[in-house]
Predicted model as a PDB file, atoms N, CA, C, CB and O in Angstrom, pLDDT in the B-factor column:
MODEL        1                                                                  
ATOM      1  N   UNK A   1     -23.740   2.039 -14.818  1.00 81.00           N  
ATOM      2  CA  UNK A   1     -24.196   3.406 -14.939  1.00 81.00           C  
ATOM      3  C   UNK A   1     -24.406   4.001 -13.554  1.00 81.00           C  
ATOM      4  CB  UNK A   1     -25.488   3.479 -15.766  1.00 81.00           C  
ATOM      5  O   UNK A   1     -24.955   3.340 -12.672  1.00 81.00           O  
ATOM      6  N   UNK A   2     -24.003   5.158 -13.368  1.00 83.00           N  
ATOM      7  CA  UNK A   2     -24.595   5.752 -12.627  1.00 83.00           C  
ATOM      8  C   UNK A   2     -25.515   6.656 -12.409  1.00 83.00           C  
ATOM      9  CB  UNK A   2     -24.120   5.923 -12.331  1.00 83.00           C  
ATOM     10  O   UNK A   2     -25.834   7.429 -13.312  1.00 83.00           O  
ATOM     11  N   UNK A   3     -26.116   6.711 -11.122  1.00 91.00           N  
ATOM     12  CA  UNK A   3     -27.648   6.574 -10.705  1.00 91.00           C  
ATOM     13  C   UNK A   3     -27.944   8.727 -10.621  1.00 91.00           C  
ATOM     14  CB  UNK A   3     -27.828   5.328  -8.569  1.00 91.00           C  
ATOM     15  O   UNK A   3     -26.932   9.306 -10.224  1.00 91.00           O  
ATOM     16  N   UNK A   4     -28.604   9.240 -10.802  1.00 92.00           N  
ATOM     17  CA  UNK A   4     -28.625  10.772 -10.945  1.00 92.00           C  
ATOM     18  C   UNK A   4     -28.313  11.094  -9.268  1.00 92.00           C  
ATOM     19  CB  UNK A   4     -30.329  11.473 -11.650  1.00 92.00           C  
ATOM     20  O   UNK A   4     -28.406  12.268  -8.912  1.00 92.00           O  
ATOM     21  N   UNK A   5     -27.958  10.085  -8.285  1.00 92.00           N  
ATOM     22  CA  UNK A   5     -27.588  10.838  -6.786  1.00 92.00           C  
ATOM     23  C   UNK A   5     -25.985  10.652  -6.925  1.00 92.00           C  
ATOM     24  CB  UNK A   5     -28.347   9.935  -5.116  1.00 92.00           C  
ATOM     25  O   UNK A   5     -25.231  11.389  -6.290  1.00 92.00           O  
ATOM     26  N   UNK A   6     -25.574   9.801  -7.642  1.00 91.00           N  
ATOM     27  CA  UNK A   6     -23.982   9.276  -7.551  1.00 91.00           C  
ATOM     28  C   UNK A   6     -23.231  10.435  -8.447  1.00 91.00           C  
ATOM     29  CB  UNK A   6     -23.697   7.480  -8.320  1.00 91.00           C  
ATOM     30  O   UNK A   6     -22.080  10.848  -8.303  1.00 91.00           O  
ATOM     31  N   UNK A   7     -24.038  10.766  -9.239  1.00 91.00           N  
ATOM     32  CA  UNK A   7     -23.151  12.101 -10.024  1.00 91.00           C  
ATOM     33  C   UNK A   7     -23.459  13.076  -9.473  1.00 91.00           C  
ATOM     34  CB  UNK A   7     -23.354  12.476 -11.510  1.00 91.00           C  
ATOM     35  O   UNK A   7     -22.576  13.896  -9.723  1.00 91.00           O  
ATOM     36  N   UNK A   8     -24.431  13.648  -8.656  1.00 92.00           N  
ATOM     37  CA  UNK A   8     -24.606  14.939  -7.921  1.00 92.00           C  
ATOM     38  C   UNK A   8     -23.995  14.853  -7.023  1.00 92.00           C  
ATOM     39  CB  UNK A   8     -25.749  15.365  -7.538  1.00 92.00           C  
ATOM     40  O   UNK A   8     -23.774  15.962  -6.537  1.00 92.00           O  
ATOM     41  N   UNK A   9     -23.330  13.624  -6.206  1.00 90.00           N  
ATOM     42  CA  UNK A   9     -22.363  13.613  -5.241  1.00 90.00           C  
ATOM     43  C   UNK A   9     -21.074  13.683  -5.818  1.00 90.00           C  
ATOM     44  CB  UNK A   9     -22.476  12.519  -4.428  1.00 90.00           C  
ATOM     45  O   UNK A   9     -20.134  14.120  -5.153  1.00 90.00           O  
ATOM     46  N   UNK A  10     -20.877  13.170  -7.379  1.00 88.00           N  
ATOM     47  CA  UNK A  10     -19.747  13.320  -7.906  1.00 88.00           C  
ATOM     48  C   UNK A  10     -19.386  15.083  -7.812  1.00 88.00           C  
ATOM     49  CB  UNK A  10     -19.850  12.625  -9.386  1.00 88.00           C  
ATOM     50  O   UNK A  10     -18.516  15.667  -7.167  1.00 88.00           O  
ATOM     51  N   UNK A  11     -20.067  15.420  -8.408  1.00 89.00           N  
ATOM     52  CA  UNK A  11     -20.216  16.943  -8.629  1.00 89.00           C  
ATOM     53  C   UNK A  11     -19.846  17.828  -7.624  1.00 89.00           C  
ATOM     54  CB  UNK A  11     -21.506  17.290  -8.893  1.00 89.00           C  
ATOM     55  O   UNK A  11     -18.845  18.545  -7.608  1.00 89.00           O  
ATOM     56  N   UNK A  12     -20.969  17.701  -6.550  1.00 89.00           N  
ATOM     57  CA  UNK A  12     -20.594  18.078  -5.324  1.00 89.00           C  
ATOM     58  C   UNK A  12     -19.102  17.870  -4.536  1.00 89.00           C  
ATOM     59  CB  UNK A  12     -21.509  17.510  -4.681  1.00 89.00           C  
ATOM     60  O   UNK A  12     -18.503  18.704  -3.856  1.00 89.00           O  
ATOM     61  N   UNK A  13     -18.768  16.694  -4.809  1.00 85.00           N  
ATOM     62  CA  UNK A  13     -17.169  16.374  -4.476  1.00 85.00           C  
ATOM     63  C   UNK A  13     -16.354  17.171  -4.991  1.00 85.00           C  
ATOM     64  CB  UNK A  13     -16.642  15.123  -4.905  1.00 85.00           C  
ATOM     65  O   UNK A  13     -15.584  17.780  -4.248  1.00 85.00           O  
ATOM     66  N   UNK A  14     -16.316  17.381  -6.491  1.00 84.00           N  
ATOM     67  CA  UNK A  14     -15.214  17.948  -7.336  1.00 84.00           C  
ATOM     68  C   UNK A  14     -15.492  19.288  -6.905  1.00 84.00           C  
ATOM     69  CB  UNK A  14     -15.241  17.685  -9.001  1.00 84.00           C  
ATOM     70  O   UNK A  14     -14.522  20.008  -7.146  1.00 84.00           O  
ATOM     71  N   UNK A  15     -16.545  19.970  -6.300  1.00 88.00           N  
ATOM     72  CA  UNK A  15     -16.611  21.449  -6.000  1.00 88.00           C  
ATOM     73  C   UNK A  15     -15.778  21.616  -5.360  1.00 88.00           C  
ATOM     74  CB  UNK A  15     -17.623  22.030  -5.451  1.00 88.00           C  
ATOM     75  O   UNK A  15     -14.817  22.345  -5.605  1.00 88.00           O  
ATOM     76  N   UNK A  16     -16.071  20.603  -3.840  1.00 88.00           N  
ATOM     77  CA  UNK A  16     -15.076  20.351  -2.458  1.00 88.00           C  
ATOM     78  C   UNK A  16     -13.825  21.034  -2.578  1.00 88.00           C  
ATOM     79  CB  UNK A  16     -14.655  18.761  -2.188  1.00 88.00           C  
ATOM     80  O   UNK A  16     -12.980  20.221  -2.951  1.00 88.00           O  
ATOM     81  N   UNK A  17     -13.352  22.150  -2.425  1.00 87.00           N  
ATOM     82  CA  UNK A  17     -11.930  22.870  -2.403  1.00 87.00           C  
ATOM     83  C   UNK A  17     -11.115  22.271  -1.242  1.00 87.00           C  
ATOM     84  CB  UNK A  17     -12.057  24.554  -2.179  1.00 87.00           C  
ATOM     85  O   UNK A  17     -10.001  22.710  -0.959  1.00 87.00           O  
ATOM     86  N   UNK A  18     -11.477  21.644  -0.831  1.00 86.00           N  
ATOM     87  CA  UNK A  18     -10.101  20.859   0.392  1.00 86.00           C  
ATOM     88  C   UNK A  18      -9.944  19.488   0.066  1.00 86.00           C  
ATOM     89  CB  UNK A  18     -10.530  20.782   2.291  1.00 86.00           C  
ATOM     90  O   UNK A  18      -9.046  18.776   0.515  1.00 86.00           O  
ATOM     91  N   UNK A  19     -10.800  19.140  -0.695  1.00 82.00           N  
ATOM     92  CA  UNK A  19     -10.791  17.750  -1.248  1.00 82.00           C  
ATOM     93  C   UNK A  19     -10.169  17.398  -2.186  1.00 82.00           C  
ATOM     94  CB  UNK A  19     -11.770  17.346  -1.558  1.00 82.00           C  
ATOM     95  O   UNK A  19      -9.747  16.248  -2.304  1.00 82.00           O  
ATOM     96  N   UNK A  20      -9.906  18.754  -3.437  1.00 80.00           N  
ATOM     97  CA  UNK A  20      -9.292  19.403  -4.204  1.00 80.00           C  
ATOM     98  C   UNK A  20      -7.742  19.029  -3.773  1.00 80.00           C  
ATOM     99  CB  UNK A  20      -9.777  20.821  -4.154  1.00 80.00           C  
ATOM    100  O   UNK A  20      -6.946  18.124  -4.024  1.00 80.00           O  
ATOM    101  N   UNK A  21      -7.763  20.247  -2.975  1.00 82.00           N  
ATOM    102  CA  UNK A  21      -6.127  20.405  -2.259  1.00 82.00           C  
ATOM    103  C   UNK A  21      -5.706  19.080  -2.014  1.00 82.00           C  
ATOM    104  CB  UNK A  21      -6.001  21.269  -0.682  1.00 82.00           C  
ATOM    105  O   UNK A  21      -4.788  18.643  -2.707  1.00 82.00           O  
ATOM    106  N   UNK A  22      -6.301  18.252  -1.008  1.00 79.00           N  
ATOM    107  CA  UNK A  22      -5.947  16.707  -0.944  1.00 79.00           C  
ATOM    108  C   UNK A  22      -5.737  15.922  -1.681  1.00 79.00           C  
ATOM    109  CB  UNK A  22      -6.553  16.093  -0.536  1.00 79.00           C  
ATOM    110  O   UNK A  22      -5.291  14.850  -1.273  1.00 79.00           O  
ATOM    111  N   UNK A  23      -5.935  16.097  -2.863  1.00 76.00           N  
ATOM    112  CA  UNK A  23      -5.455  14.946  -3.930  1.00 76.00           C  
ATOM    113  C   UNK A  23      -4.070  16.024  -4.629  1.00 76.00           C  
ATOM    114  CB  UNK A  23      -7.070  14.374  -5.388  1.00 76.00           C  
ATOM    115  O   UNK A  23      -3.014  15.428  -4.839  1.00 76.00           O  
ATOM    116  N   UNK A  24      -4.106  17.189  -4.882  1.00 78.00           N  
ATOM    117  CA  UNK A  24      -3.080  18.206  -5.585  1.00 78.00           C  
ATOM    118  C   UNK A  24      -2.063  17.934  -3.823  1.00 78.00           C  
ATOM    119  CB  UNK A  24      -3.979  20.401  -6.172  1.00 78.00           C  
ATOM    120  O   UNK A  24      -0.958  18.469  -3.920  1.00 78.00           O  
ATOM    121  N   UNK A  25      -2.219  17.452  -2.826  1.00 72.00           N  
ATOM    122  CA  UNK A  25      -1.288  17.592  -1.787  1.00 72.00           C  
ATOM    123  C   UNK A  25      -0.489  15.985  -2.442  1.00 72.00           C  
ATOM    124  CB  UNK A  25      -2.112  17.701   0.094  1.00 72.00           C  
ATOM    125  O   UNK A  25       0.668  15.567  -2.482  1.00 72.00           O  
ATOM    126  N   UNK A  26      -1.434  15.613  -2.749  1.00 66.00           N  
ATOM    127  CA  UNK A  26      -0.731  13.420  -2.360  1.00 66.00           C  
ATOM    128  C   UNK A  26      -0.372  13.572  -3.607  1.00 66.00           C  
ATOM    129  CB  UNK A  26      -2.084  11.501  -1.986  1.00 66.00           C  
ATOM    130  O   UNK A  26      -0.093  12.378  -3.719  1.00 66.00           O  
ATOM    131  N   UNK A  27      -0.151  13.960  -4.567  1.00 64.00           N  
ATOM    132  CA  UNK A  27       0.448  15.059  -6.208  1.00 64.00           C  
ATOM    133  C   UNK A  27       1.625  14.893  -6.029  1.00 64.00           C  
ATOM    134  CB  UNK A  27       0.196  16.960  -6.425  1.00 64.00           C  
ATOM    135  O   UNK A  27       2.305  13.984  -6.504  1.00 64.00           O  
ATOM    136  N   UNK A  28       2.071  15.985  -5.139  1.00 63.00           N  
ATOM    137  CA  UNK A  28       3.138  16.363  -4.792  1.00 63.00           C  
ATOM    138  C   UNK A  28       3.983  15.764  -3.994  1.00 63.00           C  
ATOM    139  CB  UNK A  28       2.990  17.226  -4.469  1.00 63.00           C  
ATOM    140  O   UNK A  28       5.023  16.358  -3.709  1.00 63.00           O  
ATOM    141  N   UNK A  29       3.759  14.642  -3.534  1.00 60.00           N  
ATOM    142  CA  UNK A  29       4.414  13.720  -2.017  1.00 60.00           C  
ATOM    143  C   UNK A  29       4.516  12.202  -2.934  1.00 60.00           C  
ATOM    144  CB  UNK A  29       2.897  13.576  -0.135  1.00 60.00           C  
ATOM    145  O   UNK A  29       4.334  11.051  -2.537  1.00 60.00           O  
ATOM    146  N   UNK A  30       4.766  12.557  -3.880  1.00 59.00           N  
ATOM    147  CA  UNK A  30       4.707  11.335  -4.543  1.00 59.00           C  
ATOM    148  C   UNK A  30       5.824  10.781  -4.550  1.00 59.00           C  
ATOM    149  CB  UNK A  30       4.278  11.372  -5.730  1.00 59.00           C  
ATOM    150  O   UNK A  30       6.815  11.419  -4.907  1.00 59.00           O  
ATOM    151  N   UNK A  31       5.937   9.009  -4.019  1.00 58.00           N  
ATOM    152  CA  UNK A  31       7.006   8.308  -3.676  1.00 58.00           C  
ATOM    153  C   UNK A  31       8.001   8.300  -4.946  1.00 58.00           C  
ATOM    154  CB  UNK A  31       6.555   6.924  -3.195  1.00 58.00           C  
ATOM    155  O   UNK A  31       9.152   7.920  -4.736  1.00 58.00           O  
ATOM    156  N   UNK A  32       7.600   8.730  -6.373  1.00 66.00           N  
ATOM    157  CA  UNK A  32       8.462   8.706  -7.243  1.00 66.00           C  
ATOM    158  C   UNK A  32       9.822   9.834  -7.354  1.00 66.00           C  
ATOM    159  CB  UNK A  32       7.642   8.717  -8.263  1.00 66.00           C  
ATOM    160  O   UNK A  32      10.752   9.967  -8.150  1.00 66.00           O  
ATOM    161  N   UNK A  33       9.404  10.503  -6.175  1.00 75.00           N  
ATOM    162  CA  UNK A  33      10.881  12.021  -5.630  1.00 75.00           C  
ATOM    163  C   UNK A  33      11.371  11.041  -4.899  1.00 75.00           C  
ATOM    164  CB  UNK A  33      10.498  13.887  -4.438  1.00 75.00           C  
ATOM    165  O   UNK A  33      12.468  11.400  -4.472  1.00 75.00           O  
ATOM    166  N   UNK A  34      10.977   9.500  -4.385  1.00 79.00           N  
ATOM    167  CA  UNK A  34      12.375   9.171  -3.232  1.00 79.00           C  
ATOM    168  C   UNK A  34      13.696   8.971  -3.485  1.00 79.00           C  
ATOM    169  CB  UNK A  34      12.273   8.000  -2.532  1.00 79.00           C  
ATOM    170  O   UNK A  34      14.022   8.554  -4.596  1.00 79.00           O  
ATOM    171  N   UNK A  35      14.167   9.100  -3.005  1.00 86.00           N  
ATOM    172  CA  UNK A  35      15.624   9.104  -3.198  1.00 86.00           C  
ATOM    173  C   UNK A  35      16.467   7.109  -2.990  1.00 86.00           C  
ATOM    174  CB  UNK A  35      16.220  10.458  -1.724  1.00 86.00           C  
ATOM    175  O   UNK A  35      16.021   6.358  -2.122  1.00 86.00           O  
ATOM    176  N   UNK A  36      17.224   6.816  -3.614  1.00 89.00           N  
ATOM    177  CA  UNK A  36      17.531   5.306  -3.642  1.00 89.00           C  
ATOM    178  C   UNK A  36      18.146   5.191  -2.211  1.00 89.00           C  
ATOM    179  CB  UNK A  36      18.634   4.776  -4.953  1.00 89.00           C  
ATOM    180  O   UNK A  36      18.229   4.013  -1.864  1.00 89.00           O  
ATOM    181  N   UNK A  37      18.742   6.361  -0.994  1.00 91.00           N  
ATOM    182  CA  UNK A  37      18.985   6.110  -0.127  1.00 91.00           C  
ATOM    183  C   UNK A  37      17.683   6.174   1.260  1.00 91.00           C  
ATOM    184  CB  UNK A  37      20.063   6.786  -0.202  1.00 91.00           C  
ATOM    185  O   UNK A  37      17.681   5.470   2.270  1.00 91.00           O  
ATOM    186  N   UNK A  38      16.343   7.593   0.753  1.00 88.00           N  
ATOM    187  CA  UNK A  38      15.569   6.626   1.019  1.00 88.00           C  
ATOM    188  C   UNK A  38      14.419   5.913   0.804  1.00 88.00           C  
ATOM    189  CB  UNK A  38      15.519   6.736   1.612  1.00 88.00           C  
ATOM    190  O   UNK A  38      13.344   5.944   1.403  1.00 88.00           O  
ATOM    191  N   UNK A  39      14.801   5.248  -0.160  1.00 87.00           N  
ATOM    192  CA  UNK A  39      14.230   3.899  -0.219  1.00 87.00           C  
ATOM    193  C   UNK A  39      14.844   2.627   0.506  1.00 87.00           C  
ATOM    194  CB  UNK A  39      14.187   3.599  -1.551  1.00 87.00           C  
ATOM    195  O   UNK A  39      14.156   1.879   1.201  1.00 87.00           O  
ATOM    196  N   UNK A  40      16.143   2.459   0.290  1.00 91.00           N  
ATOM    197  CA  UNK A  40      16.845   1.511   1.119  1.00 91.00           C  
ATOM    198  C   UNK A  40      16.201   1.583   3.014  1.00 91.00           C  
ATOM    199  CB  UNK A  40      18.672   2.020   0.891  1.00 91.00           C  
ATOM    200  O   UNK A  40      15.724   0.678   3.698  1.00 91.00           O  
ATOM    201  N   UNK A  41      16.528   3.383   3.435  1.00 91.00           N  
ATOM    202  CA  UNK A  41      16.182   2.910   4.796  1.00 91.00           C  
ATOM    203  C   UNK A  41      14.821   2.591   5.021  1.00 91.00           C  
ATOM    204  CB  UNK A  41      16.531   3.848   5.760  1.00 91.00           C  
ATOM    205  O   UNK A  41      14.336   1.963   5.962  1.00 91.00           O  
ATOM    206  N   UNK A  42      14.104   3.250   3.754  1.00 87.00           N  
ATOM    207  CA  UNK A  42      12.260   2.263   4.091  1.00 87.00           C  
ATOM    208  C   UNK A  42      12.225   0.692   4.013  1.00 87.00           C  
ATOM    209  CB  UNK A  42      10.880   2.641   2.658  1.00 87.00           C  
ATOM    210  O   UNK A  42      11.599   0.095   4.889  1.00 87.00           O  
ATOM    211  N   UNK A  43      12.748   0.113   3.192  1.00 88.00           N  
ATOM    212  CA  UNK A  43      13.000  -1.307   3.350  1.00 88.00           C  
ATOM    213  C   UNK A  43      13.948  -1.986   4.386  1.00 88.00           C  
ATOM    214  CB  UNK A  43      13.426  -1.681   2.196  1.00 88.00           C  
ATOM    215  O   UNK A  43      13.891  -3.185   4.657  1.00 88.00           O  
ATOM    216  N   UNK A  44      15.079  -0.843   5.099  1.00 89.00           N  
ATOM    217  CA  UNK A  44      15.649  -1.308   6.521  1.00 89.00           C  
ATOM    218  C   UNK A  44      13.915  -1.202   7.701  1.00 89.00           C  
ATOM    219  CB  UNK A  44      17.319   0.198   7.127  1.00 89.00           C  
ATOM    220  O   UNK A  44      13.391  -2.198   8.198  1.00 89.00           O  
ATOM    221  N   UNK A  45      13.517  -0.110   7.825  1.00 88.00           N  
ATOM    222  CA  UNK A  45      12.309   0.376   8.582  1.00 88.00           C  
ATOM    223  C   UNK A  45      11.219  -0.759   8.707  1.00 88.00           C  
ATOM    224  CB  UNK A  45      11.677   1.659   7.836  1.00 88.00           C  
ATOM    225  O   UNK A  45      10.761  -1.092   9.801  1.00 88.00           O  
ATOM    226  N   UNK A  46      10.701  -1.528   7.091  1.00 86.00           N  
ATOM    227  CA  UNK A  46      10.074  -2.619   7.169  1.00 86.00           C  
ATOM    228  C   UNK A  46      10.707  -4.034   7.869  1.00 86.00           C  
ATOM    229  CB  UNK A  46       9.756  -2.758   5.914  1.00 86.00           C  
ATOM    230  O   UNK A  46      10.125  -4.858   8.575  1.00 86.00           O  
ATOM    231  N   UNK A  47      12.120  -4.004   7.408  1.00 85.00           N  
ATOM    232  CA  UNK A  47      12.482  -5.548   8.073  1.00 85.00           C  
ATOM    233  C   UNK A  47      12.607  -5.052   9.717  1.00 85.00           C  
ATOM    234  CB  UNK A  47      14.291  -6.395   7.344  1.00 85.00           C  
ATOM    235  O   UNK A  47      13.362  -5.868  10.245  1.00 85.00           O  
ATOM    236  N   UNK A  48      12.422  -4.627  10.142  1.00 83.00           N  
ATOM    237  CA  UNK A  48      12.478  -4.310  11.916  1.00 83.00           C  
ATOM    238  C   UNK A  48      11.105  -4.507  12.152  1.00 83.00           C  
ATOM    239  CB  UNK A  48      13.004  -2.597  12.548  1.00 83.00           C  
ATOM    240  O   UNK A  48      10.716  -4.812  13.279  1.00 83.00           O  
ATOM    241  N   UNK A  49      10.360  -4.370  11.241  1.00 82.00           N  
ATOM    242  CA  UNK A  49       8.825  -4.240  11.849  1.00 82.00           C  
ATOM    243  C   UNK A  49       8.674  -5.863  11.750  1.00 82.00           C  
ATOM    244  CB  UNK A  49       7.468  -3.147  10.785  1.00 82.00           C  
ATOM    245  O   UNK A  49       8.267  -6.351  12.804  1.00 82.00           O  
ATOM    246  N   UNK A  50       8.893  -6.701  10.811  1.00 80.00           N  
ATOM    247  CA  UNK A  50       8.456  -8.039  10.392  1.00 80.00           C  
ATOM    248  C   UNK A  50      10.484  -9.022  10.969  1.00 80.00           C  
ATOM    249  CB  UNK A  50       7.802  -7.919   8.011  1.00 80.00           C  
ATOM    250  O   UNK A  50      11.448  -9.179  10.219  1.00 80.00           O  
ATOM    251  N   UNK A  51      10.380  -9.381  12.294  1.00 71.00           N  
ATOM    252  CA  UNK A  51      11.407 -10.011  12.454  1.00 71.00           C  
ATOM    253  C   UNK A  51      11.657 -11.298  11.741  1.00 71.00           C  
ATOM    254  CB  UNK A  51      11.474 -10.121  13.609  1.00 71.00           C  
ATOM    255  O   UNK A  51      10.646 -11.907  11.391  1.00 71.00           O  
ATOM    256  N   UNK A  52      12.992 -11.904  11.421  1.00 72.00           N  
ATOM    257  CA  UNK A  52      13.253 -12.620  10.573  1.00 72.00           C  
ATOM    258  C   UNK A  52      12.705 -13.805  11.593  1.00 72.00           C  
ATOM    259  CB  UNK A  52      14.707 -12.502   9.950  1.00 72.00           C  
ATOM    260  O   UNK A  52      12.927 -14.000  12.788  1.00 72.00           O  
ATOM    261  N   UNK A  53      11.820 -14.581  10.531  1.00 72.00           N  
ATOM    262  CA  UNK A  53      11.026 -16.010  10.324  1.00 72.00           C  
ATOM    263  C   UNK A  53      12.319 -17.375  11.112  1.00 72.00           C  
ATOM    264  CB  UNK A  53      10.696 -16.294   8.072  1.00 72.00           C  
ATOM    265  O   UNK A  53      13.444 -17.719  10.749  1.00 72.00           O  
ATOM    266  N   UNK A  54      11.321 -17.868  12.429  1.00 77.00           N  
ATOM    267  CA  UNK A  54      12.749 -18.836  12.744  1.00 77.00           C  
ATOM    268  C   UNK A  54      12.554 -20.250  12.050  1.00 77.00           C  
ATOM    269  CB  UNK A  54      13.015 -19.163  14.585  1.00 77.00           C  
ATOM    270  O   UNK A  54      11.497 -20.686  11.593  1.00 77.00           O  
ATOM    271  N   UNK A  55      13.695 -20.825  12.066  1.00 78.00           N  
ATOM    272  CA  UNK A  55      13.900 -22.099  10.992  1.00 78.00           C  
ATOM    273  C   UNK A  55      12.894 -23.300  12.044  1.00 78.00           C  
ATOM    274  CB  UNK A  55      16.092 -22.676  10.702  1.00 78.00           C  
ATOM    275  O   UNK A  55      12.587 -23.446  13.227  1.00 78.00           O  
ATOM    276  N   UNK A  56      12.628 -24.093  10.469  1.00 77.00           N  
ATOM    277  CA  UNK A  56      12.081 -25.309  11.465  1.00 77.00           C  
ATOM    278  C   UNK A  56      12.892 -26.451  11.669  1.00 77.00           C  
ATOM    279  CB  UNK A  56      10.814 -25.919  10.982  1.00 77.00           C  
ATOM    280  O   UNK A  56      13.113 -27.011  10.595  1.00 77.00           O  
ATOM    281  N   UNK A  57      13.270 -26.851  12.364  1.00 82.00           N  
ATOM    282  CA  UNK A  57      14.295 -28.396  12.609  1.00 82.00           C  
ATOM    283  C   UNK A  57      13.748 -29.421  12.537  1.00 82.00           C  
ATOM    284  CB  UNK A  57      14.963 -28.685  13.893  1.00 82.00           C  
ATOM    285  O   UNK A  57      14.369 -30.479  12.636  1.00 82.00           O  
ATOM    286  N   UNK A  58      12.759 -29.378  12.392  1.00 82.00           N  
ATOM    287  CA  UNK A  58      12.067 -31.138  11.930  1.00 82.00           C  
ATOM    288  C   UNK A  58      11.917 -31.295  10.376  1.00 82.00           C  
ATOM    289  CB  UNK A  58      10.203 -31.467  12.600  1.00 82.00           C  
ATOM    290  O   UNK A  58      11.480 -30.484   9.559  1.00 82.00           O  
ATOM    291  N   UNK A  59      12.329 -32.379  10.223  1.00 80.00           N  
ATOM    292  CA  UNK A  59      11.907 -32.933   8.522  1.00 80.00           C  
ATOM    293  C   UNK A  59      10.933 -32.832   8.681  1.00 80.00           C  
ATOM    294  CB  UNK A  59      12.144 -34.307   7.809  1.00 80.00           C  
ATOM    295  O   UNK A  59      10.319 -32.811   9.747  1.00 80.00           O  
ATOM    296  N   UNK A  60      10.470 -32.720   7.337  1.00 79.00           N  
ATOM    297  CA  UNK A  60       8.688 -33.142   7.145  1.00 79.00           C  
ATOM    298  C   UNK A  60       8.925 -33.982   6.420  1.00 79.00           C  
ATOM    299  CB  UNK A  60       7.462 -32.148   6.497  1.00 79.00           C  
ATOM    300  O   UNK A  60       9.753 -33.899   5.513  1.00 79.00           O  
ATOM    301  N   UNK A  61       7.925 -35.404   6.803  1.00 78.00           N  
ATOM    302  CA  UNK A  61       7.913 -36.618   6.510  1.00 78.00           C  
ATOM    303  C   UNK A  61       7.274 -36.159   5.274  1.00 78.00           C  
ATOM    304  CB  UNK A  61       7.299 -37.657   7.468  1.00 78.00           C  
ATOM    305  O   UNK A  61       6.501 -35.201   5.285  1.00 78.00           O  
ATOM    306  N   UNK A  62       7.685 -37.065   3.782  1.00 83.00           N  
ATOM    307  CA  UNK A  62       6.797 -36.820   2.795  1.00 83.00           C  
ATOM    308  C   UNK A  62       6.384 -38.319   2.393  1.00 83.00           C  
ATOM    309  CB  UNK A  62       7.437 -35.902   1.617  1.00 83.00           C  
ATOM    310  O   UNK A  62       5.380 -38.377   1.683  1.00 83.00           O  
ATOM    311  N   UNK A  63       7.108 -39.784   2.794  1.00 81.00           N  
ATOM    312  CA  UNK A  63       6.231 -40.796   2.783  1.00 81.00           C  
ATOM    313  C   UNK A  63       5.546 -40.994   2.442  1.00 81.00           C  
ATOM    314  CB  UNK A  63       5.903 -41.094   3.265  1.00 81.00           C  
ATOM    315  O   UNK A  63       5.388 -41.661   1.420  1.00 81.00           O  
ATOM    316  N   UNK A  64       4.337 -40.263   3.480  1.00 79.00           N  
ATOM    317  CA  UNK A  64       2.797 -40.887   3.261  1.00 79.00           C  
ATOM    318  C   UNK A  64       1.937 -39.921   2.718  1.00 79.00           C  
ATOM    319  CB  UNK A  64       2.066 -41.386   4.609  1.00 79.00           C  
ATOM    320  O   UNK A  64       0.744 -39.912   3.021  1.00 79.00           O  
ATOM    321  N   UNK A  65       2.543 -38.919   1.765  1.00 81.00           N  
ATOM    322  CA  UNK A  65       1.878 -37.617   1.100  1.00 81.00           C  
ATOM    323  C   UNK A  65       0.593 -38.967  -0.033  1.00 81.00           C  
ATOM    324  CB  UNK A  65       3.579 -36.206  -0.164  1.00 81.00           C  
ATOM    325  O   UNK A  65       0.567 -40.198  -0.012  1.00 81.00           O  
ATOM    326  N   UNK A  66      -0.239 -37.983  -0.836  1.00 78.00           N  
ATOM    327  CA  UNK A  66      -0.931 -39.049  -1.482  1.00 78.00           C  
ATOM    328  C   UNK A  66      -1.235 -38.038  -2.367  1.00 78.00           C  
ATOM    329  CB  UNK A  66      -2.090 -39.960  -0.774  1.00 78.00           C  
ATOM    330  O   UNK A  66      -1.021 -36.948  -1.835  1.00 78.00           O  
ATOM    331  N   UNK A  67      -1.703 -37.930  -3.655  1.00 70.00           N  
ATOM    332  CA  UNK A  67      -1.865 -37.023  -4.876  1.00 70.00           C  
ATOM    333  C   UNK A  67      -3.135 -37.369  -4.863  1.00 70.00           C  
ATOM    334  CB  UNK A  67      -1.031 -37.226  -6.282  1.00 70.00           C  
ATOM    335  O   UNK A  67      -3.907 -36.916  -5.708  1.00 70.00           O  
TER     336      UNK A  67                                                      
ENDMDL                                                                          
END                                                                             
């Protein structure tokens, strides 16, 4: 439940006319207009940020693993 200050801040929020606009702005910018070309270059954009993982050349001994 909430407490009679958490809904007068609720209240007070929903008055907020720019706070308003800010959620009716992120509405409208919604990733579901992207387009499949770009989406592809957002997933080119991510693999540049995260370089490809280098291999390891040693076995890993599993021998002496124990359950």
């Amino acid at each position: 439940m909430l407490s009679e200050d958490e809904i007068q801040e609720m209240l007070a929020d929903a008055d907020d006319v720019s706070r308003r606009e800010s959620f009716r702005f992120s509405k409208k910018n919604s990733v579901s207009n992207m387009s499949f070309d770009e989406y592809l270059k957002f997933l080119d954009d991510v693999q540049q940020i995260f370089s490809p993982f280098k291999r390891v050349k040693n076995i890993t001994l599993t021998a002496l693993n124990k359950l």
